[in-house]
VORONU-248932 format. One record per residue (C-alpha): y, z, x. Coordinates in Angstrom, 2 decimals. Each point is the difference from the previous one (the first is absolute). Layout:
+---------+---------+---------+
:      py :      pz :      px :
+---------+---------+---------+
:       Y :       Z :       X :
...
+---------+---------+---------+
This chain:
+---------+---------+---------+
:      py :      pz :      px :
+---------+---------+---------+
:  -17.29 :   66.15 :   -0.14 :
:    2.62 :    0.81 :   -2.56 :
:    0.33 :   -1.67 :   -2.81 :
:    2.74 :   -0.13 :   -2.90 :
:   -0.31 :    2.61 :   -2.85 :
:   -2.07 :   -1.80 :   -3.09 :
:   -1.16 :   -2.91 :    2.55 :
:    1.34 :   -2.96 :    0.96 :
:    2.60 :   -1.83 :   -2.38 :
:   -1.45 :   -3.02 :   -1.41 :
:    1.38 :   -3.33 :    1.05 :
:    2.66 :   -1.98 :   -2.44 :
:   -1.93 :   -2.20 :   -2.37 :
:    1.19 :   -3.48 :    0.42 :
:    1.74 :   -1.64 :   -2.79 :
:   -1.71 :   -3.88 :   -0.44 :
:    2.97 :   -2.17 :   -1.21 :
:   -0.83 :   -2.85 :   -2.71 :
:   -0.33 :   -3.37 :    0.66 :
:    3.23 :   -1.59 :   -0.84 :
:   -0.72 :   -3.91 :    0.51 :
:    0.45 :   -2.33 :    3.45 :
:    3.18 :    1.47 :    2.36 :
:    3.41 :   -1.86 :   -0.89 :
:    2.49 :   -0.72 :    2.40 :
:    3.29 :   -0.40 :   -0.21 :
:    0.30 :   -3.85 :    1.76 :
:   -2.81 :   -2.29 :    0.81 :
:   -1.85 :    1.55 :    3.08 :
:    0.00 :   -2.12 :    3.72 :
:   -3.64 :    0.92 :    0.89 :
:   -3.67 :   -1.24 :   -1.30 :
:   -1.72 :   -2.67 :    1.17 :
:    0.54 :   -2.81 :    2.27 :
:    1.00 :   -3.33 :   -1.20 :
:   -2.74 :   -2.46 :   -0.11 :
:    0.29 :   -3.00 :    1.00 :
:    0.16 :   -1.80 :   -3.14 :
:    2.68 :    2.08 :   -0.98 :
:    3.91 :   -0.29 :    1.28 :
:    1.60 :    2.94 :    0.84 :
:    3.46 :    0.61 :   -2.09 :
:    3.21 :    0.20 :    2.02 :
:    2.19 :    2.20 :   -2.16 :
:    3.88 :   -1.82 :   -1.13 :
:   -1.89 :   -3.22 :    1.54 :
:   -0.62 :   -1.81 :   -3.71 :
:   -2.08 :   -1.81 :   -1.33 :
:   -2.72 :   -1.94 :    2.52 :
:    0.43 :   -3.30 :    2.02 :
:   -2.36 :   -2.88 :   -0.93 :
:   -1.18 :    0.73 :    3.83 :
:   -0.85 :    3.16 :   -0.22 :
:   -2.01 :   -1.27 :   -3.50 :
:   -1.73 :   -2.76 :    1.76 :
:   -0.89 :    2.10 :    3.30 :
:   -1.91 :    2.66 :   -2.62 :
:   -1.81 :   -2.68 :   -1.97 :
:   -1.08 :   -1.38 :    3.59 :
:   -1.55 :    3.20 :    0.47 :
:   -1.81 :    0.03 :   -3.07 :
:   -1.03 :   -3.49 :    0.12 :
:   -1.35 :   -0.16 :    3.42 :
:   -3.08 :    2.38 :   -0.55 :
:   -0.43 :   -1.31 :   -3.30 :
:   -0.33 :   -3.63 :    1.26 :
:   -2.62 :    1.03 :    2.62 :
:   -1.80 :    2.10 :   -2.67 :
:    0.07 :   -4.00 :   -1.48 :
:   -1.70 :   -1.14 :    3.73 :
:   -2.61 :    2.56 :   -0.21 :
:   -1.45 :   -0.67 :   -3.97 :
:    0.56 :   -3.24 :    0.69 :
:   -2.44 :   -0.47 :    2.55 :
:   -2.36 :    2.35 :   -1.14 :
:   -0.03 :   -2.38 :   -2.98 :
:   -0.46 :   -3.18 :    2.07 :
:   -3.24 :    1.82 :    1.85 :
:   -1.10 :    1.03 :   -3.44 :
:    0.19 :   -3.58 :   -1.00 :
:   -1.13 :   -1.54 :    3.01 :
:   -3.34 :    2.17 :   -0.22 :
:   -0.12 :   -1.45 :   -3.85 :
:   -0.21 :   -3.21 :    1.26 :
:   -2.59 :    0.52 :    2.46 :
:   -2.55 :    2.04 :   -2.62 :
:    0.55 :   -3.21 :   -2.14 :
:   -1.48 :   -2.18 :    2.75 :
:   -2.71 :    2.64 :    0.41 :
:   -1.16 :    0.06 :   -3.74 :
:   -0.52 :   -3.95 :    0.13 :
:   -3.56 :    0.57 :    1.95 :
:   -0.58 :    3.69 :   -0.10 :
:    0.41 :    2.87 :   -2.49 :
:    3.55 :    2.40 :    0.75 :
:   -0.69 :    3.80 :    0.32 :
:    1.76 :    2.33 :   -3.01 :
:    1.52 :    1.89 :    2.43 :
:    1.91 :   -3.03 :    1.93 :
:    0.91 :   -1.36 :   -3.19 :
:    1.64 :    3.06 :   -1.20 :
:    1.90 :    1.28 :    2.59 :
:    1.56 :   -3.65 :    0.22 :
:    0.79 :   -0.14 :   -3.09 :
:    1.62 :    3.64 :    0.68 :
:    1.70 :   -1.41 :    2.65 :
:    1.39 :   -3.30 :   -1.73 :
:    1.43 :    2.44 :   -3.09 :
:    1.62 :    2.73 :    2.21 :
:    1.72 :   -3.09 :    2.76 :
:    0.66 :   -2.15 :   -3.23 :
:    1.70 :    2.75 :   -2.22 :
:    1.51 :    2.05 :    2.68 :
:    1.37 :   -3.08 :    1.66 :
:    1.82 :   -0.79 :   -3.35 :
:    1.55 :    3.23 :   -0.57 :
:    1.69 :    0.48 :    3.69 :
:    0.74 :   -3.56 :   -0.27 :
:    2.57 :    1.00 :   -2.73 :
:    1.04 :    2.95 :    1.10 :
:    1.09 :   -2.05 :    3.62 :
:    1.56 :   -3.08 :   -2.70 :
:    2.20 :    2.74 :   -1.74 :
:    1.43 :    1.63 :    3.26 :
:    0.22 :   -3.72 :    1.38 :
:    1.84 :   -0.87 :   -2.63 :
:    2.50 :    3.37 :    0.26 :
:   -0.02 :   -0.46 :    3.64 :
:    1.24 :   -3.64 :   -0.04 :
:    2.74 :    0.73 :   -2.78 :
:    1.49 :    2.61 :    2.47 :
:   -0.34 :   -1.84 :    3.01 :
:    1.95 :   -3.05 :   -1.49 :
:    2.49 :    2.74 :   -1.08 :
:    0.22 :    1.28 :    3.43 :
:    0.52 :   -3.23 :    1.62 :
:    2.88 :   -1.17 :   -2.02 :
:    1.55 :    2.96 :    0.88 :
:   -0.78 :    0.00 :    3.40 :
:    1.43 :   -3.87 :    0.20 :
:    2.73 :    1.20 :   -2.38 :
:   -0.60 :   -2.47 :   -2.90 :
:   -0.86 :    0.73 :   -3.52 :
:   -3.54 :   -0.45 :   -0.88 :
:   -0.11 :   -3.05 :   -2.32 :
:   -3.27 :    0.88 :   -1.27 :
:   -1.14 :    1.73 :   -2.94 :
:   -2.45 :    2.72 :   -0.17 :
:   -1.52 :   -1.89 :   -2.88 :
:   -0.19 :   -2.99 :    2.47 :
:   -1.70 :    1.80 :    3.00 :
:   -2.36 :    1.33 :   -2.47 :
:   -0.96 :   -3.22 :   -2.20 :
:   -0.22 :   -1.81 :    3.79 :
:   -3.16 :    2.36 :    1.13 :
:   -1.79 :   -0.14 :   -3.57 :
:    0.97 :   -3.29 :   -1.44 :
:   -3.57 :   -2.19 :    0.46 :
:    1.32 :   -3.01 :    2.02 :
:    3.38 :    1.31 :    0.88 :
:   -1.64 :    2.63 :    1.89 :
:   -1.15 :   -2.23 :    2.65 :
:    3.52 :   -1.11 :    1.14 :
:    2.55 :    2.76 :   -1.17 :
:   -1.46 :    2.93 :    2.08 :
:    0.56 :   -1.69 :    3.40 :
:    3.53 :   -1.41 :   -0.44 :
:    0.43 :    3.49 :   -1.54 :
:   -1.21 :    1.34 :    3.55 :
:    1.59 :   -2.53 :    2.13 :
:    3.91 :    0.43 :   -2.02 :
:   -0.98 :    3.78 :    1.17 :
:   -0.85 :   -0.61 :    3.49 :
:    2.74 :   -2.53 :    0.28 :
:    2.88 :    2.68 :   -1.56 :
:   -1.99 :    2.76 :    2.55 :
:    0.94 :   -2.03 :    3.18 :
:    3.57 :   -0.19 :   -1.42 :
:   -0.09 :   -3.38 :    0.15 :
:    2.75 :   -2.25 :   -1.11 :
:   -0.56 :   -0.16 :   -3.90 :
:    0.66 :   -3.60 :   -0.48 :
:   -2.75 :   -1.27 :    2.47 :
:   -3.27 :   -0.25 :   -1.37 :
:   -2.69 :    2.23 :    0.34 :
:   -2.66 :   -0.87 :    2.73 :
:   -3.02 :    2.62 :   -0.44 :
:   -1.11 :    1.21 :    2.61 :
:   -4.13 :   -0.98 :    1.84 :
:   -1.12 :    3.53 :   -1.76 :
:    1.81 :   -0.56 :   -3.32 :
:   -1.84 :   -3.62 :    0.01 :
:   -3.44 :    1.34 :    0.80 :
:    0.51 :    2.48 :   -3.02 :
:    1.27 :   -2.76 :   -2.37 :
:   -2.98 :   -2.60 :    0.61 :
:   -2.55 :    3.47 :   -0.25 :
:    1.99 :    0.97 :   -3.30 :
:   -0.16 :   -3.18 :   -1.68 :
:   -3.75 :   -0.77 :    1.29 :
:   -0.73 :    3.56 :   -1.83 :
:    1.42 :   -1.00 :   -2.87 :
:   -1.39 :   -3.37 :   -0.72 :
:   -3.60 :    1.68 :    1.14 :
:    0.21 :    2.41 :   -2.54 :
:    1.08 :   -2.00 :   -2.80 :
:   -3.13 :   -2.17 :    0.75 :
:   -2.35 :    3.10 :    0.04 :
:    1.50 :    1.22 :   -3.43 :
:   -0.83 :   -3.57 :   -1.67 :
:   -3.71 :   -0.28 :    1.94 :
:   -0.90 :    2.90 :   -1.86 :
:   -0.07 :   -1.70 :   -3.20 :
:   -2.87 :   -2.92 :    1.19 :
:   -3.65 :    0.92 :   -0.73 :
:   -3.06 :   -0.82 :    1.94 :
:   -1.94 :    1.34 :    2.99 :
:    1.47 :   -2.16 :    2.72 :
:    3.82 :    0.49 :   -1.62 :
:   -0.38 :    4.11 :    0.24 :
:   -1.26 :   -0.50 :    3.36 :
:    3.05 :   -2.08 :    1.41 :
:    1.71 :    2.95 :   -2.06 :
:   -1.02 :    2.25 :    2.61 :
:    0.93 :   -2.04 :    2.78 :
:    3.86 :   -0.70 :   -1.36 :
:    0.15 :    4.10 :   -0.40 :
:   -0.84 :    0.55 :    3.52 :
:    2.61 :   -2.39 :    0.86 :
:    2.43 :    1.23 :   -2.14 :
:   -0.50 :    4.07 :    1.48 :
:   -0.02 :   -1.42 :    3.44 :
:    3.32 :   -1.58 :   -0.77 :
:    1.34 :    3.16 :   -1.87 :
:   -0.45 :    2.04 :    2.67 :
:    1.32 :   -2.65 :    2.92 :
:    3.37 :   -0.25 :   -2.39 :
:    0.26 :    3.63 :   -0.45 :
:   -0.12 :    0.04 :    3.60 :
:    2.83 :   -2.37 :    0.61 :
:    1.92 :    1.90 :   -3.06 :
:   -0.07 :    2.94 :    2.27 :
:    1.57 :   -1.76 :    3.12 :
:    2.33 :   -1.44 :   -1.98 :
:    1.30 :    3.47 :   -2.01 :
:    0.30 :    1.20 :    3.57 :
:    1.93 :   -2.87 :    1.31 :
:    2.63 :   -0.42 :   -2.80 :
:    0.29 :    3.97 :   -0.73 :
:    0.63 :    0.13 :    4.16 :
:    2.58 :   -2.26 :   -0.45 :
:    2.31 :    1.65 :   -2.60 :
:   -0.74 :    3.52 :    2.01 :
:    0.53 :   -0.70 :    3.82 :
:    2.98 :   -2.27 :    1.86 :
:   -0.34 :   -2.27 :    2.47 :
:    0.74 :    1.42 :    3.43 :
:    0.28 :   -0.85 :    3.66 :
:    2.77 :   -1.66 :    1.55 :
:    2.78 :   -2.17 :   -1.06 :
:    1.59 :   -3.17 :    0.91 :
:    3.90 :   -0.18 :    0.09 :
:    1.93 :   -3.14 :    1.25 :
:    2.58 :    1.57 :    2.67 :
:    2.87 :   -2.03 :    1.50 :
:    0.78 :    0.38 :    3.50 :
:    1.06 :   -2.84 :    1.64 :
:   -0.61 :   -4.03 :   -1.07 :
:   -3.66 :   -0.29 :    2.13 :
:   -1.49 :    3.02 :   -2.01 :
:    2.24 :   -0.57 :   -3.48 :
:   -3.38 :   -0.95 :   -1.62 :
:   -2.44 :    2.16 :    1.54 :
:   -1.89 :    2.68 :   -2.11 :
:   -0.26 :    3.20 :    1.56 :
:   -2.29 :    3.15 :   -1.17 :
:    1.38 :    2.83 :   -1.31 :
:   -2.31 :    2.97 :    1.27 :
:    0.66 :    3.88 :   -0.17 :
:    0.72 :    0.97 :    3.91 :
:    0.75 :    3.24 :    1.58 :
:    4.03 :    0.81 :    0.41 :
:    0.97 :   -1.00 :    3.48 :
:    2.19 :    1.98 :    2.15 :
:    3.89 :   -0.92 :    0.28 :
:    0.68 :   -2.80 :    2.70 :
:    2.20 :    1.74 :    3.06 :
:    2.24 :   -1.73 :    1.71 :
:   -0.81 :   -2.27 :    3.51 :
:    1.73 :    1.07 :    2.94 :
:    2.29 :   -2.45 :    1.42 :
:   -1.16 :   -1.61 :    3.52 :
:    1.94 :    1.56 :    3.14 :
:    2.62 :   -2.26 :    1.23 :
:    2.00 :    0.33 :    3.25 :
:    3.15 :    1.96 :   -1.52 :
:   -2.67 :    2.71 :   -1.24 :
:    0.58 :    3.37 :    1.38 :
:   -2.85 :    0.52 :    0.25 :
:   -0.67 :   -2.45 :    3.06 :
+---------+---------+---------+
């Protein structure tokens, strides 16, 4: 085999470059990573964002979060529940240290964990509402006459809070269905149920927060009952909360479709009659009926 005088020529040594910092680009790039769905995606020269579009995002965000609420809350209620039943057991018979514990384990992790994604779901419910109302006006076009400062003070306001978040809801639902604006709102079955489970939850957990300050055996043990109660009711209302997010927030988003009644005058018997107004298929052009045959036809 030949070979090349003074043996093979040695390969180009490779020149590493240094590291000059994250690539730059000239505009902002169009790829990465899908949108998610808490997250809006922006429509370039479209402005700033419709209180829709606001209100359909929180919804997405508070949905999960409110059944995160369902879940801790009834983990607490067992947790209690069992609480209550090892307190009838120590009356006649020594409790186990491992029962004992892992209930209390249980009560701390459903108590505390219930309270935090209890106000992570009031802040987004609060947000969620504010745009909503915003939304409706607009979609009724009126001019929201309430404040952000009101909506707010009505959900945290002890005592105003049981009456200002459901006329919030039903001036919402009411602007939704584009109703006229100076009837008065009629709230819907749904919005009634949540009301009545909104105001119950309220009142219940205003009691539990003063029973806590009573001493004695029998008051800490009516203590546990009320806190059962009062998760079993959390959870039920965050329940409702979540049908109603998705009722209102389908309102704003979707139009009412199907077909339409239009009063058409034809002759005086049918002046009044209302007839449907459905898509149809195009017909074909009417052609013109031959005439009957008649003695002076040629044709005879």
């Amino acid at each position: 085999m030949a070979t090349t005088p003074g043996g093979p020529a040695p390969e180009p040594a490779t020149r590493r470059r240094r590291y000059a910092g994250p690539p730059r680009y000239r505009s902002v790039p169009r790829w990465g990573l899908p949108v998610g769905p808490w997250r809006i995606a922006p429509v370039p020269g479209a402005g700033p964002l419709r209180p829709v579009d606001r209100a359909r995002a929180l919804a997405a965000q508070l949905v999960p979060v409110l059944w995160v609420v369902v879940v801790v809350s009834g983990v607490a209620a067992v947790a209690e529940v069992w609480r209550y039943v090892l307190l009838l057991f120590s009356r006649s018979d020594a409790l186990s240290p491992a029962a004992v514990g892992v209930s209390d384990a249980l009560v701390w992790f459903g108590g505390w964990s219930s309270v935090v994604a209890t106000i992570a779901a009031g802040v987004l419910t609060v947000s969620w509402s504010l745009w909503t109302y915003r939304a409706a006006a607009d979609r009724a076009g009126n001019r929201p006459w309430r404040s952000r400062r009101w909506v707010v003070a009505g959900w945290v306001v002890p005592g105003w809070n049981l009456v200002a978040p459901g006329s919030l809801l039903a001036e919402t639902e009411h602007a939704a269905l584009e109703l006229p604006p100076d009837r008065r709102p009629s709230p819907s079955r749904e919005l009634l149920v949540w009301w009545v489970l909104w105001a119950a939850c309220v009142v219940l957990g205003a009691v539990v927060l003063v029973w806590r300050f009573r001493t004695g055996t029998q008051a800490l043990a009516d203590g546990v009952v009320l806190h059962a109660w009062a998760d079993v009711l959390a959870a039920v209302t965050a329940w409702r909360t979540i049908r109603v997010v998705r009722l209102l927030t389908a309102l704003l988003t979707e139009r009412a479709q199907g077909p339409r009644q239009l009063l058409v005058s034809t002759t005086a018997a049918d002046a009044g009659r209302a007839v449907p107004v459905v898509p149809s298929a195009p017909q074909a052009a009417p052609t013109a009926v031959p005439a009957p045959a008649t003695a002076g036809n040629p044709a005879d």
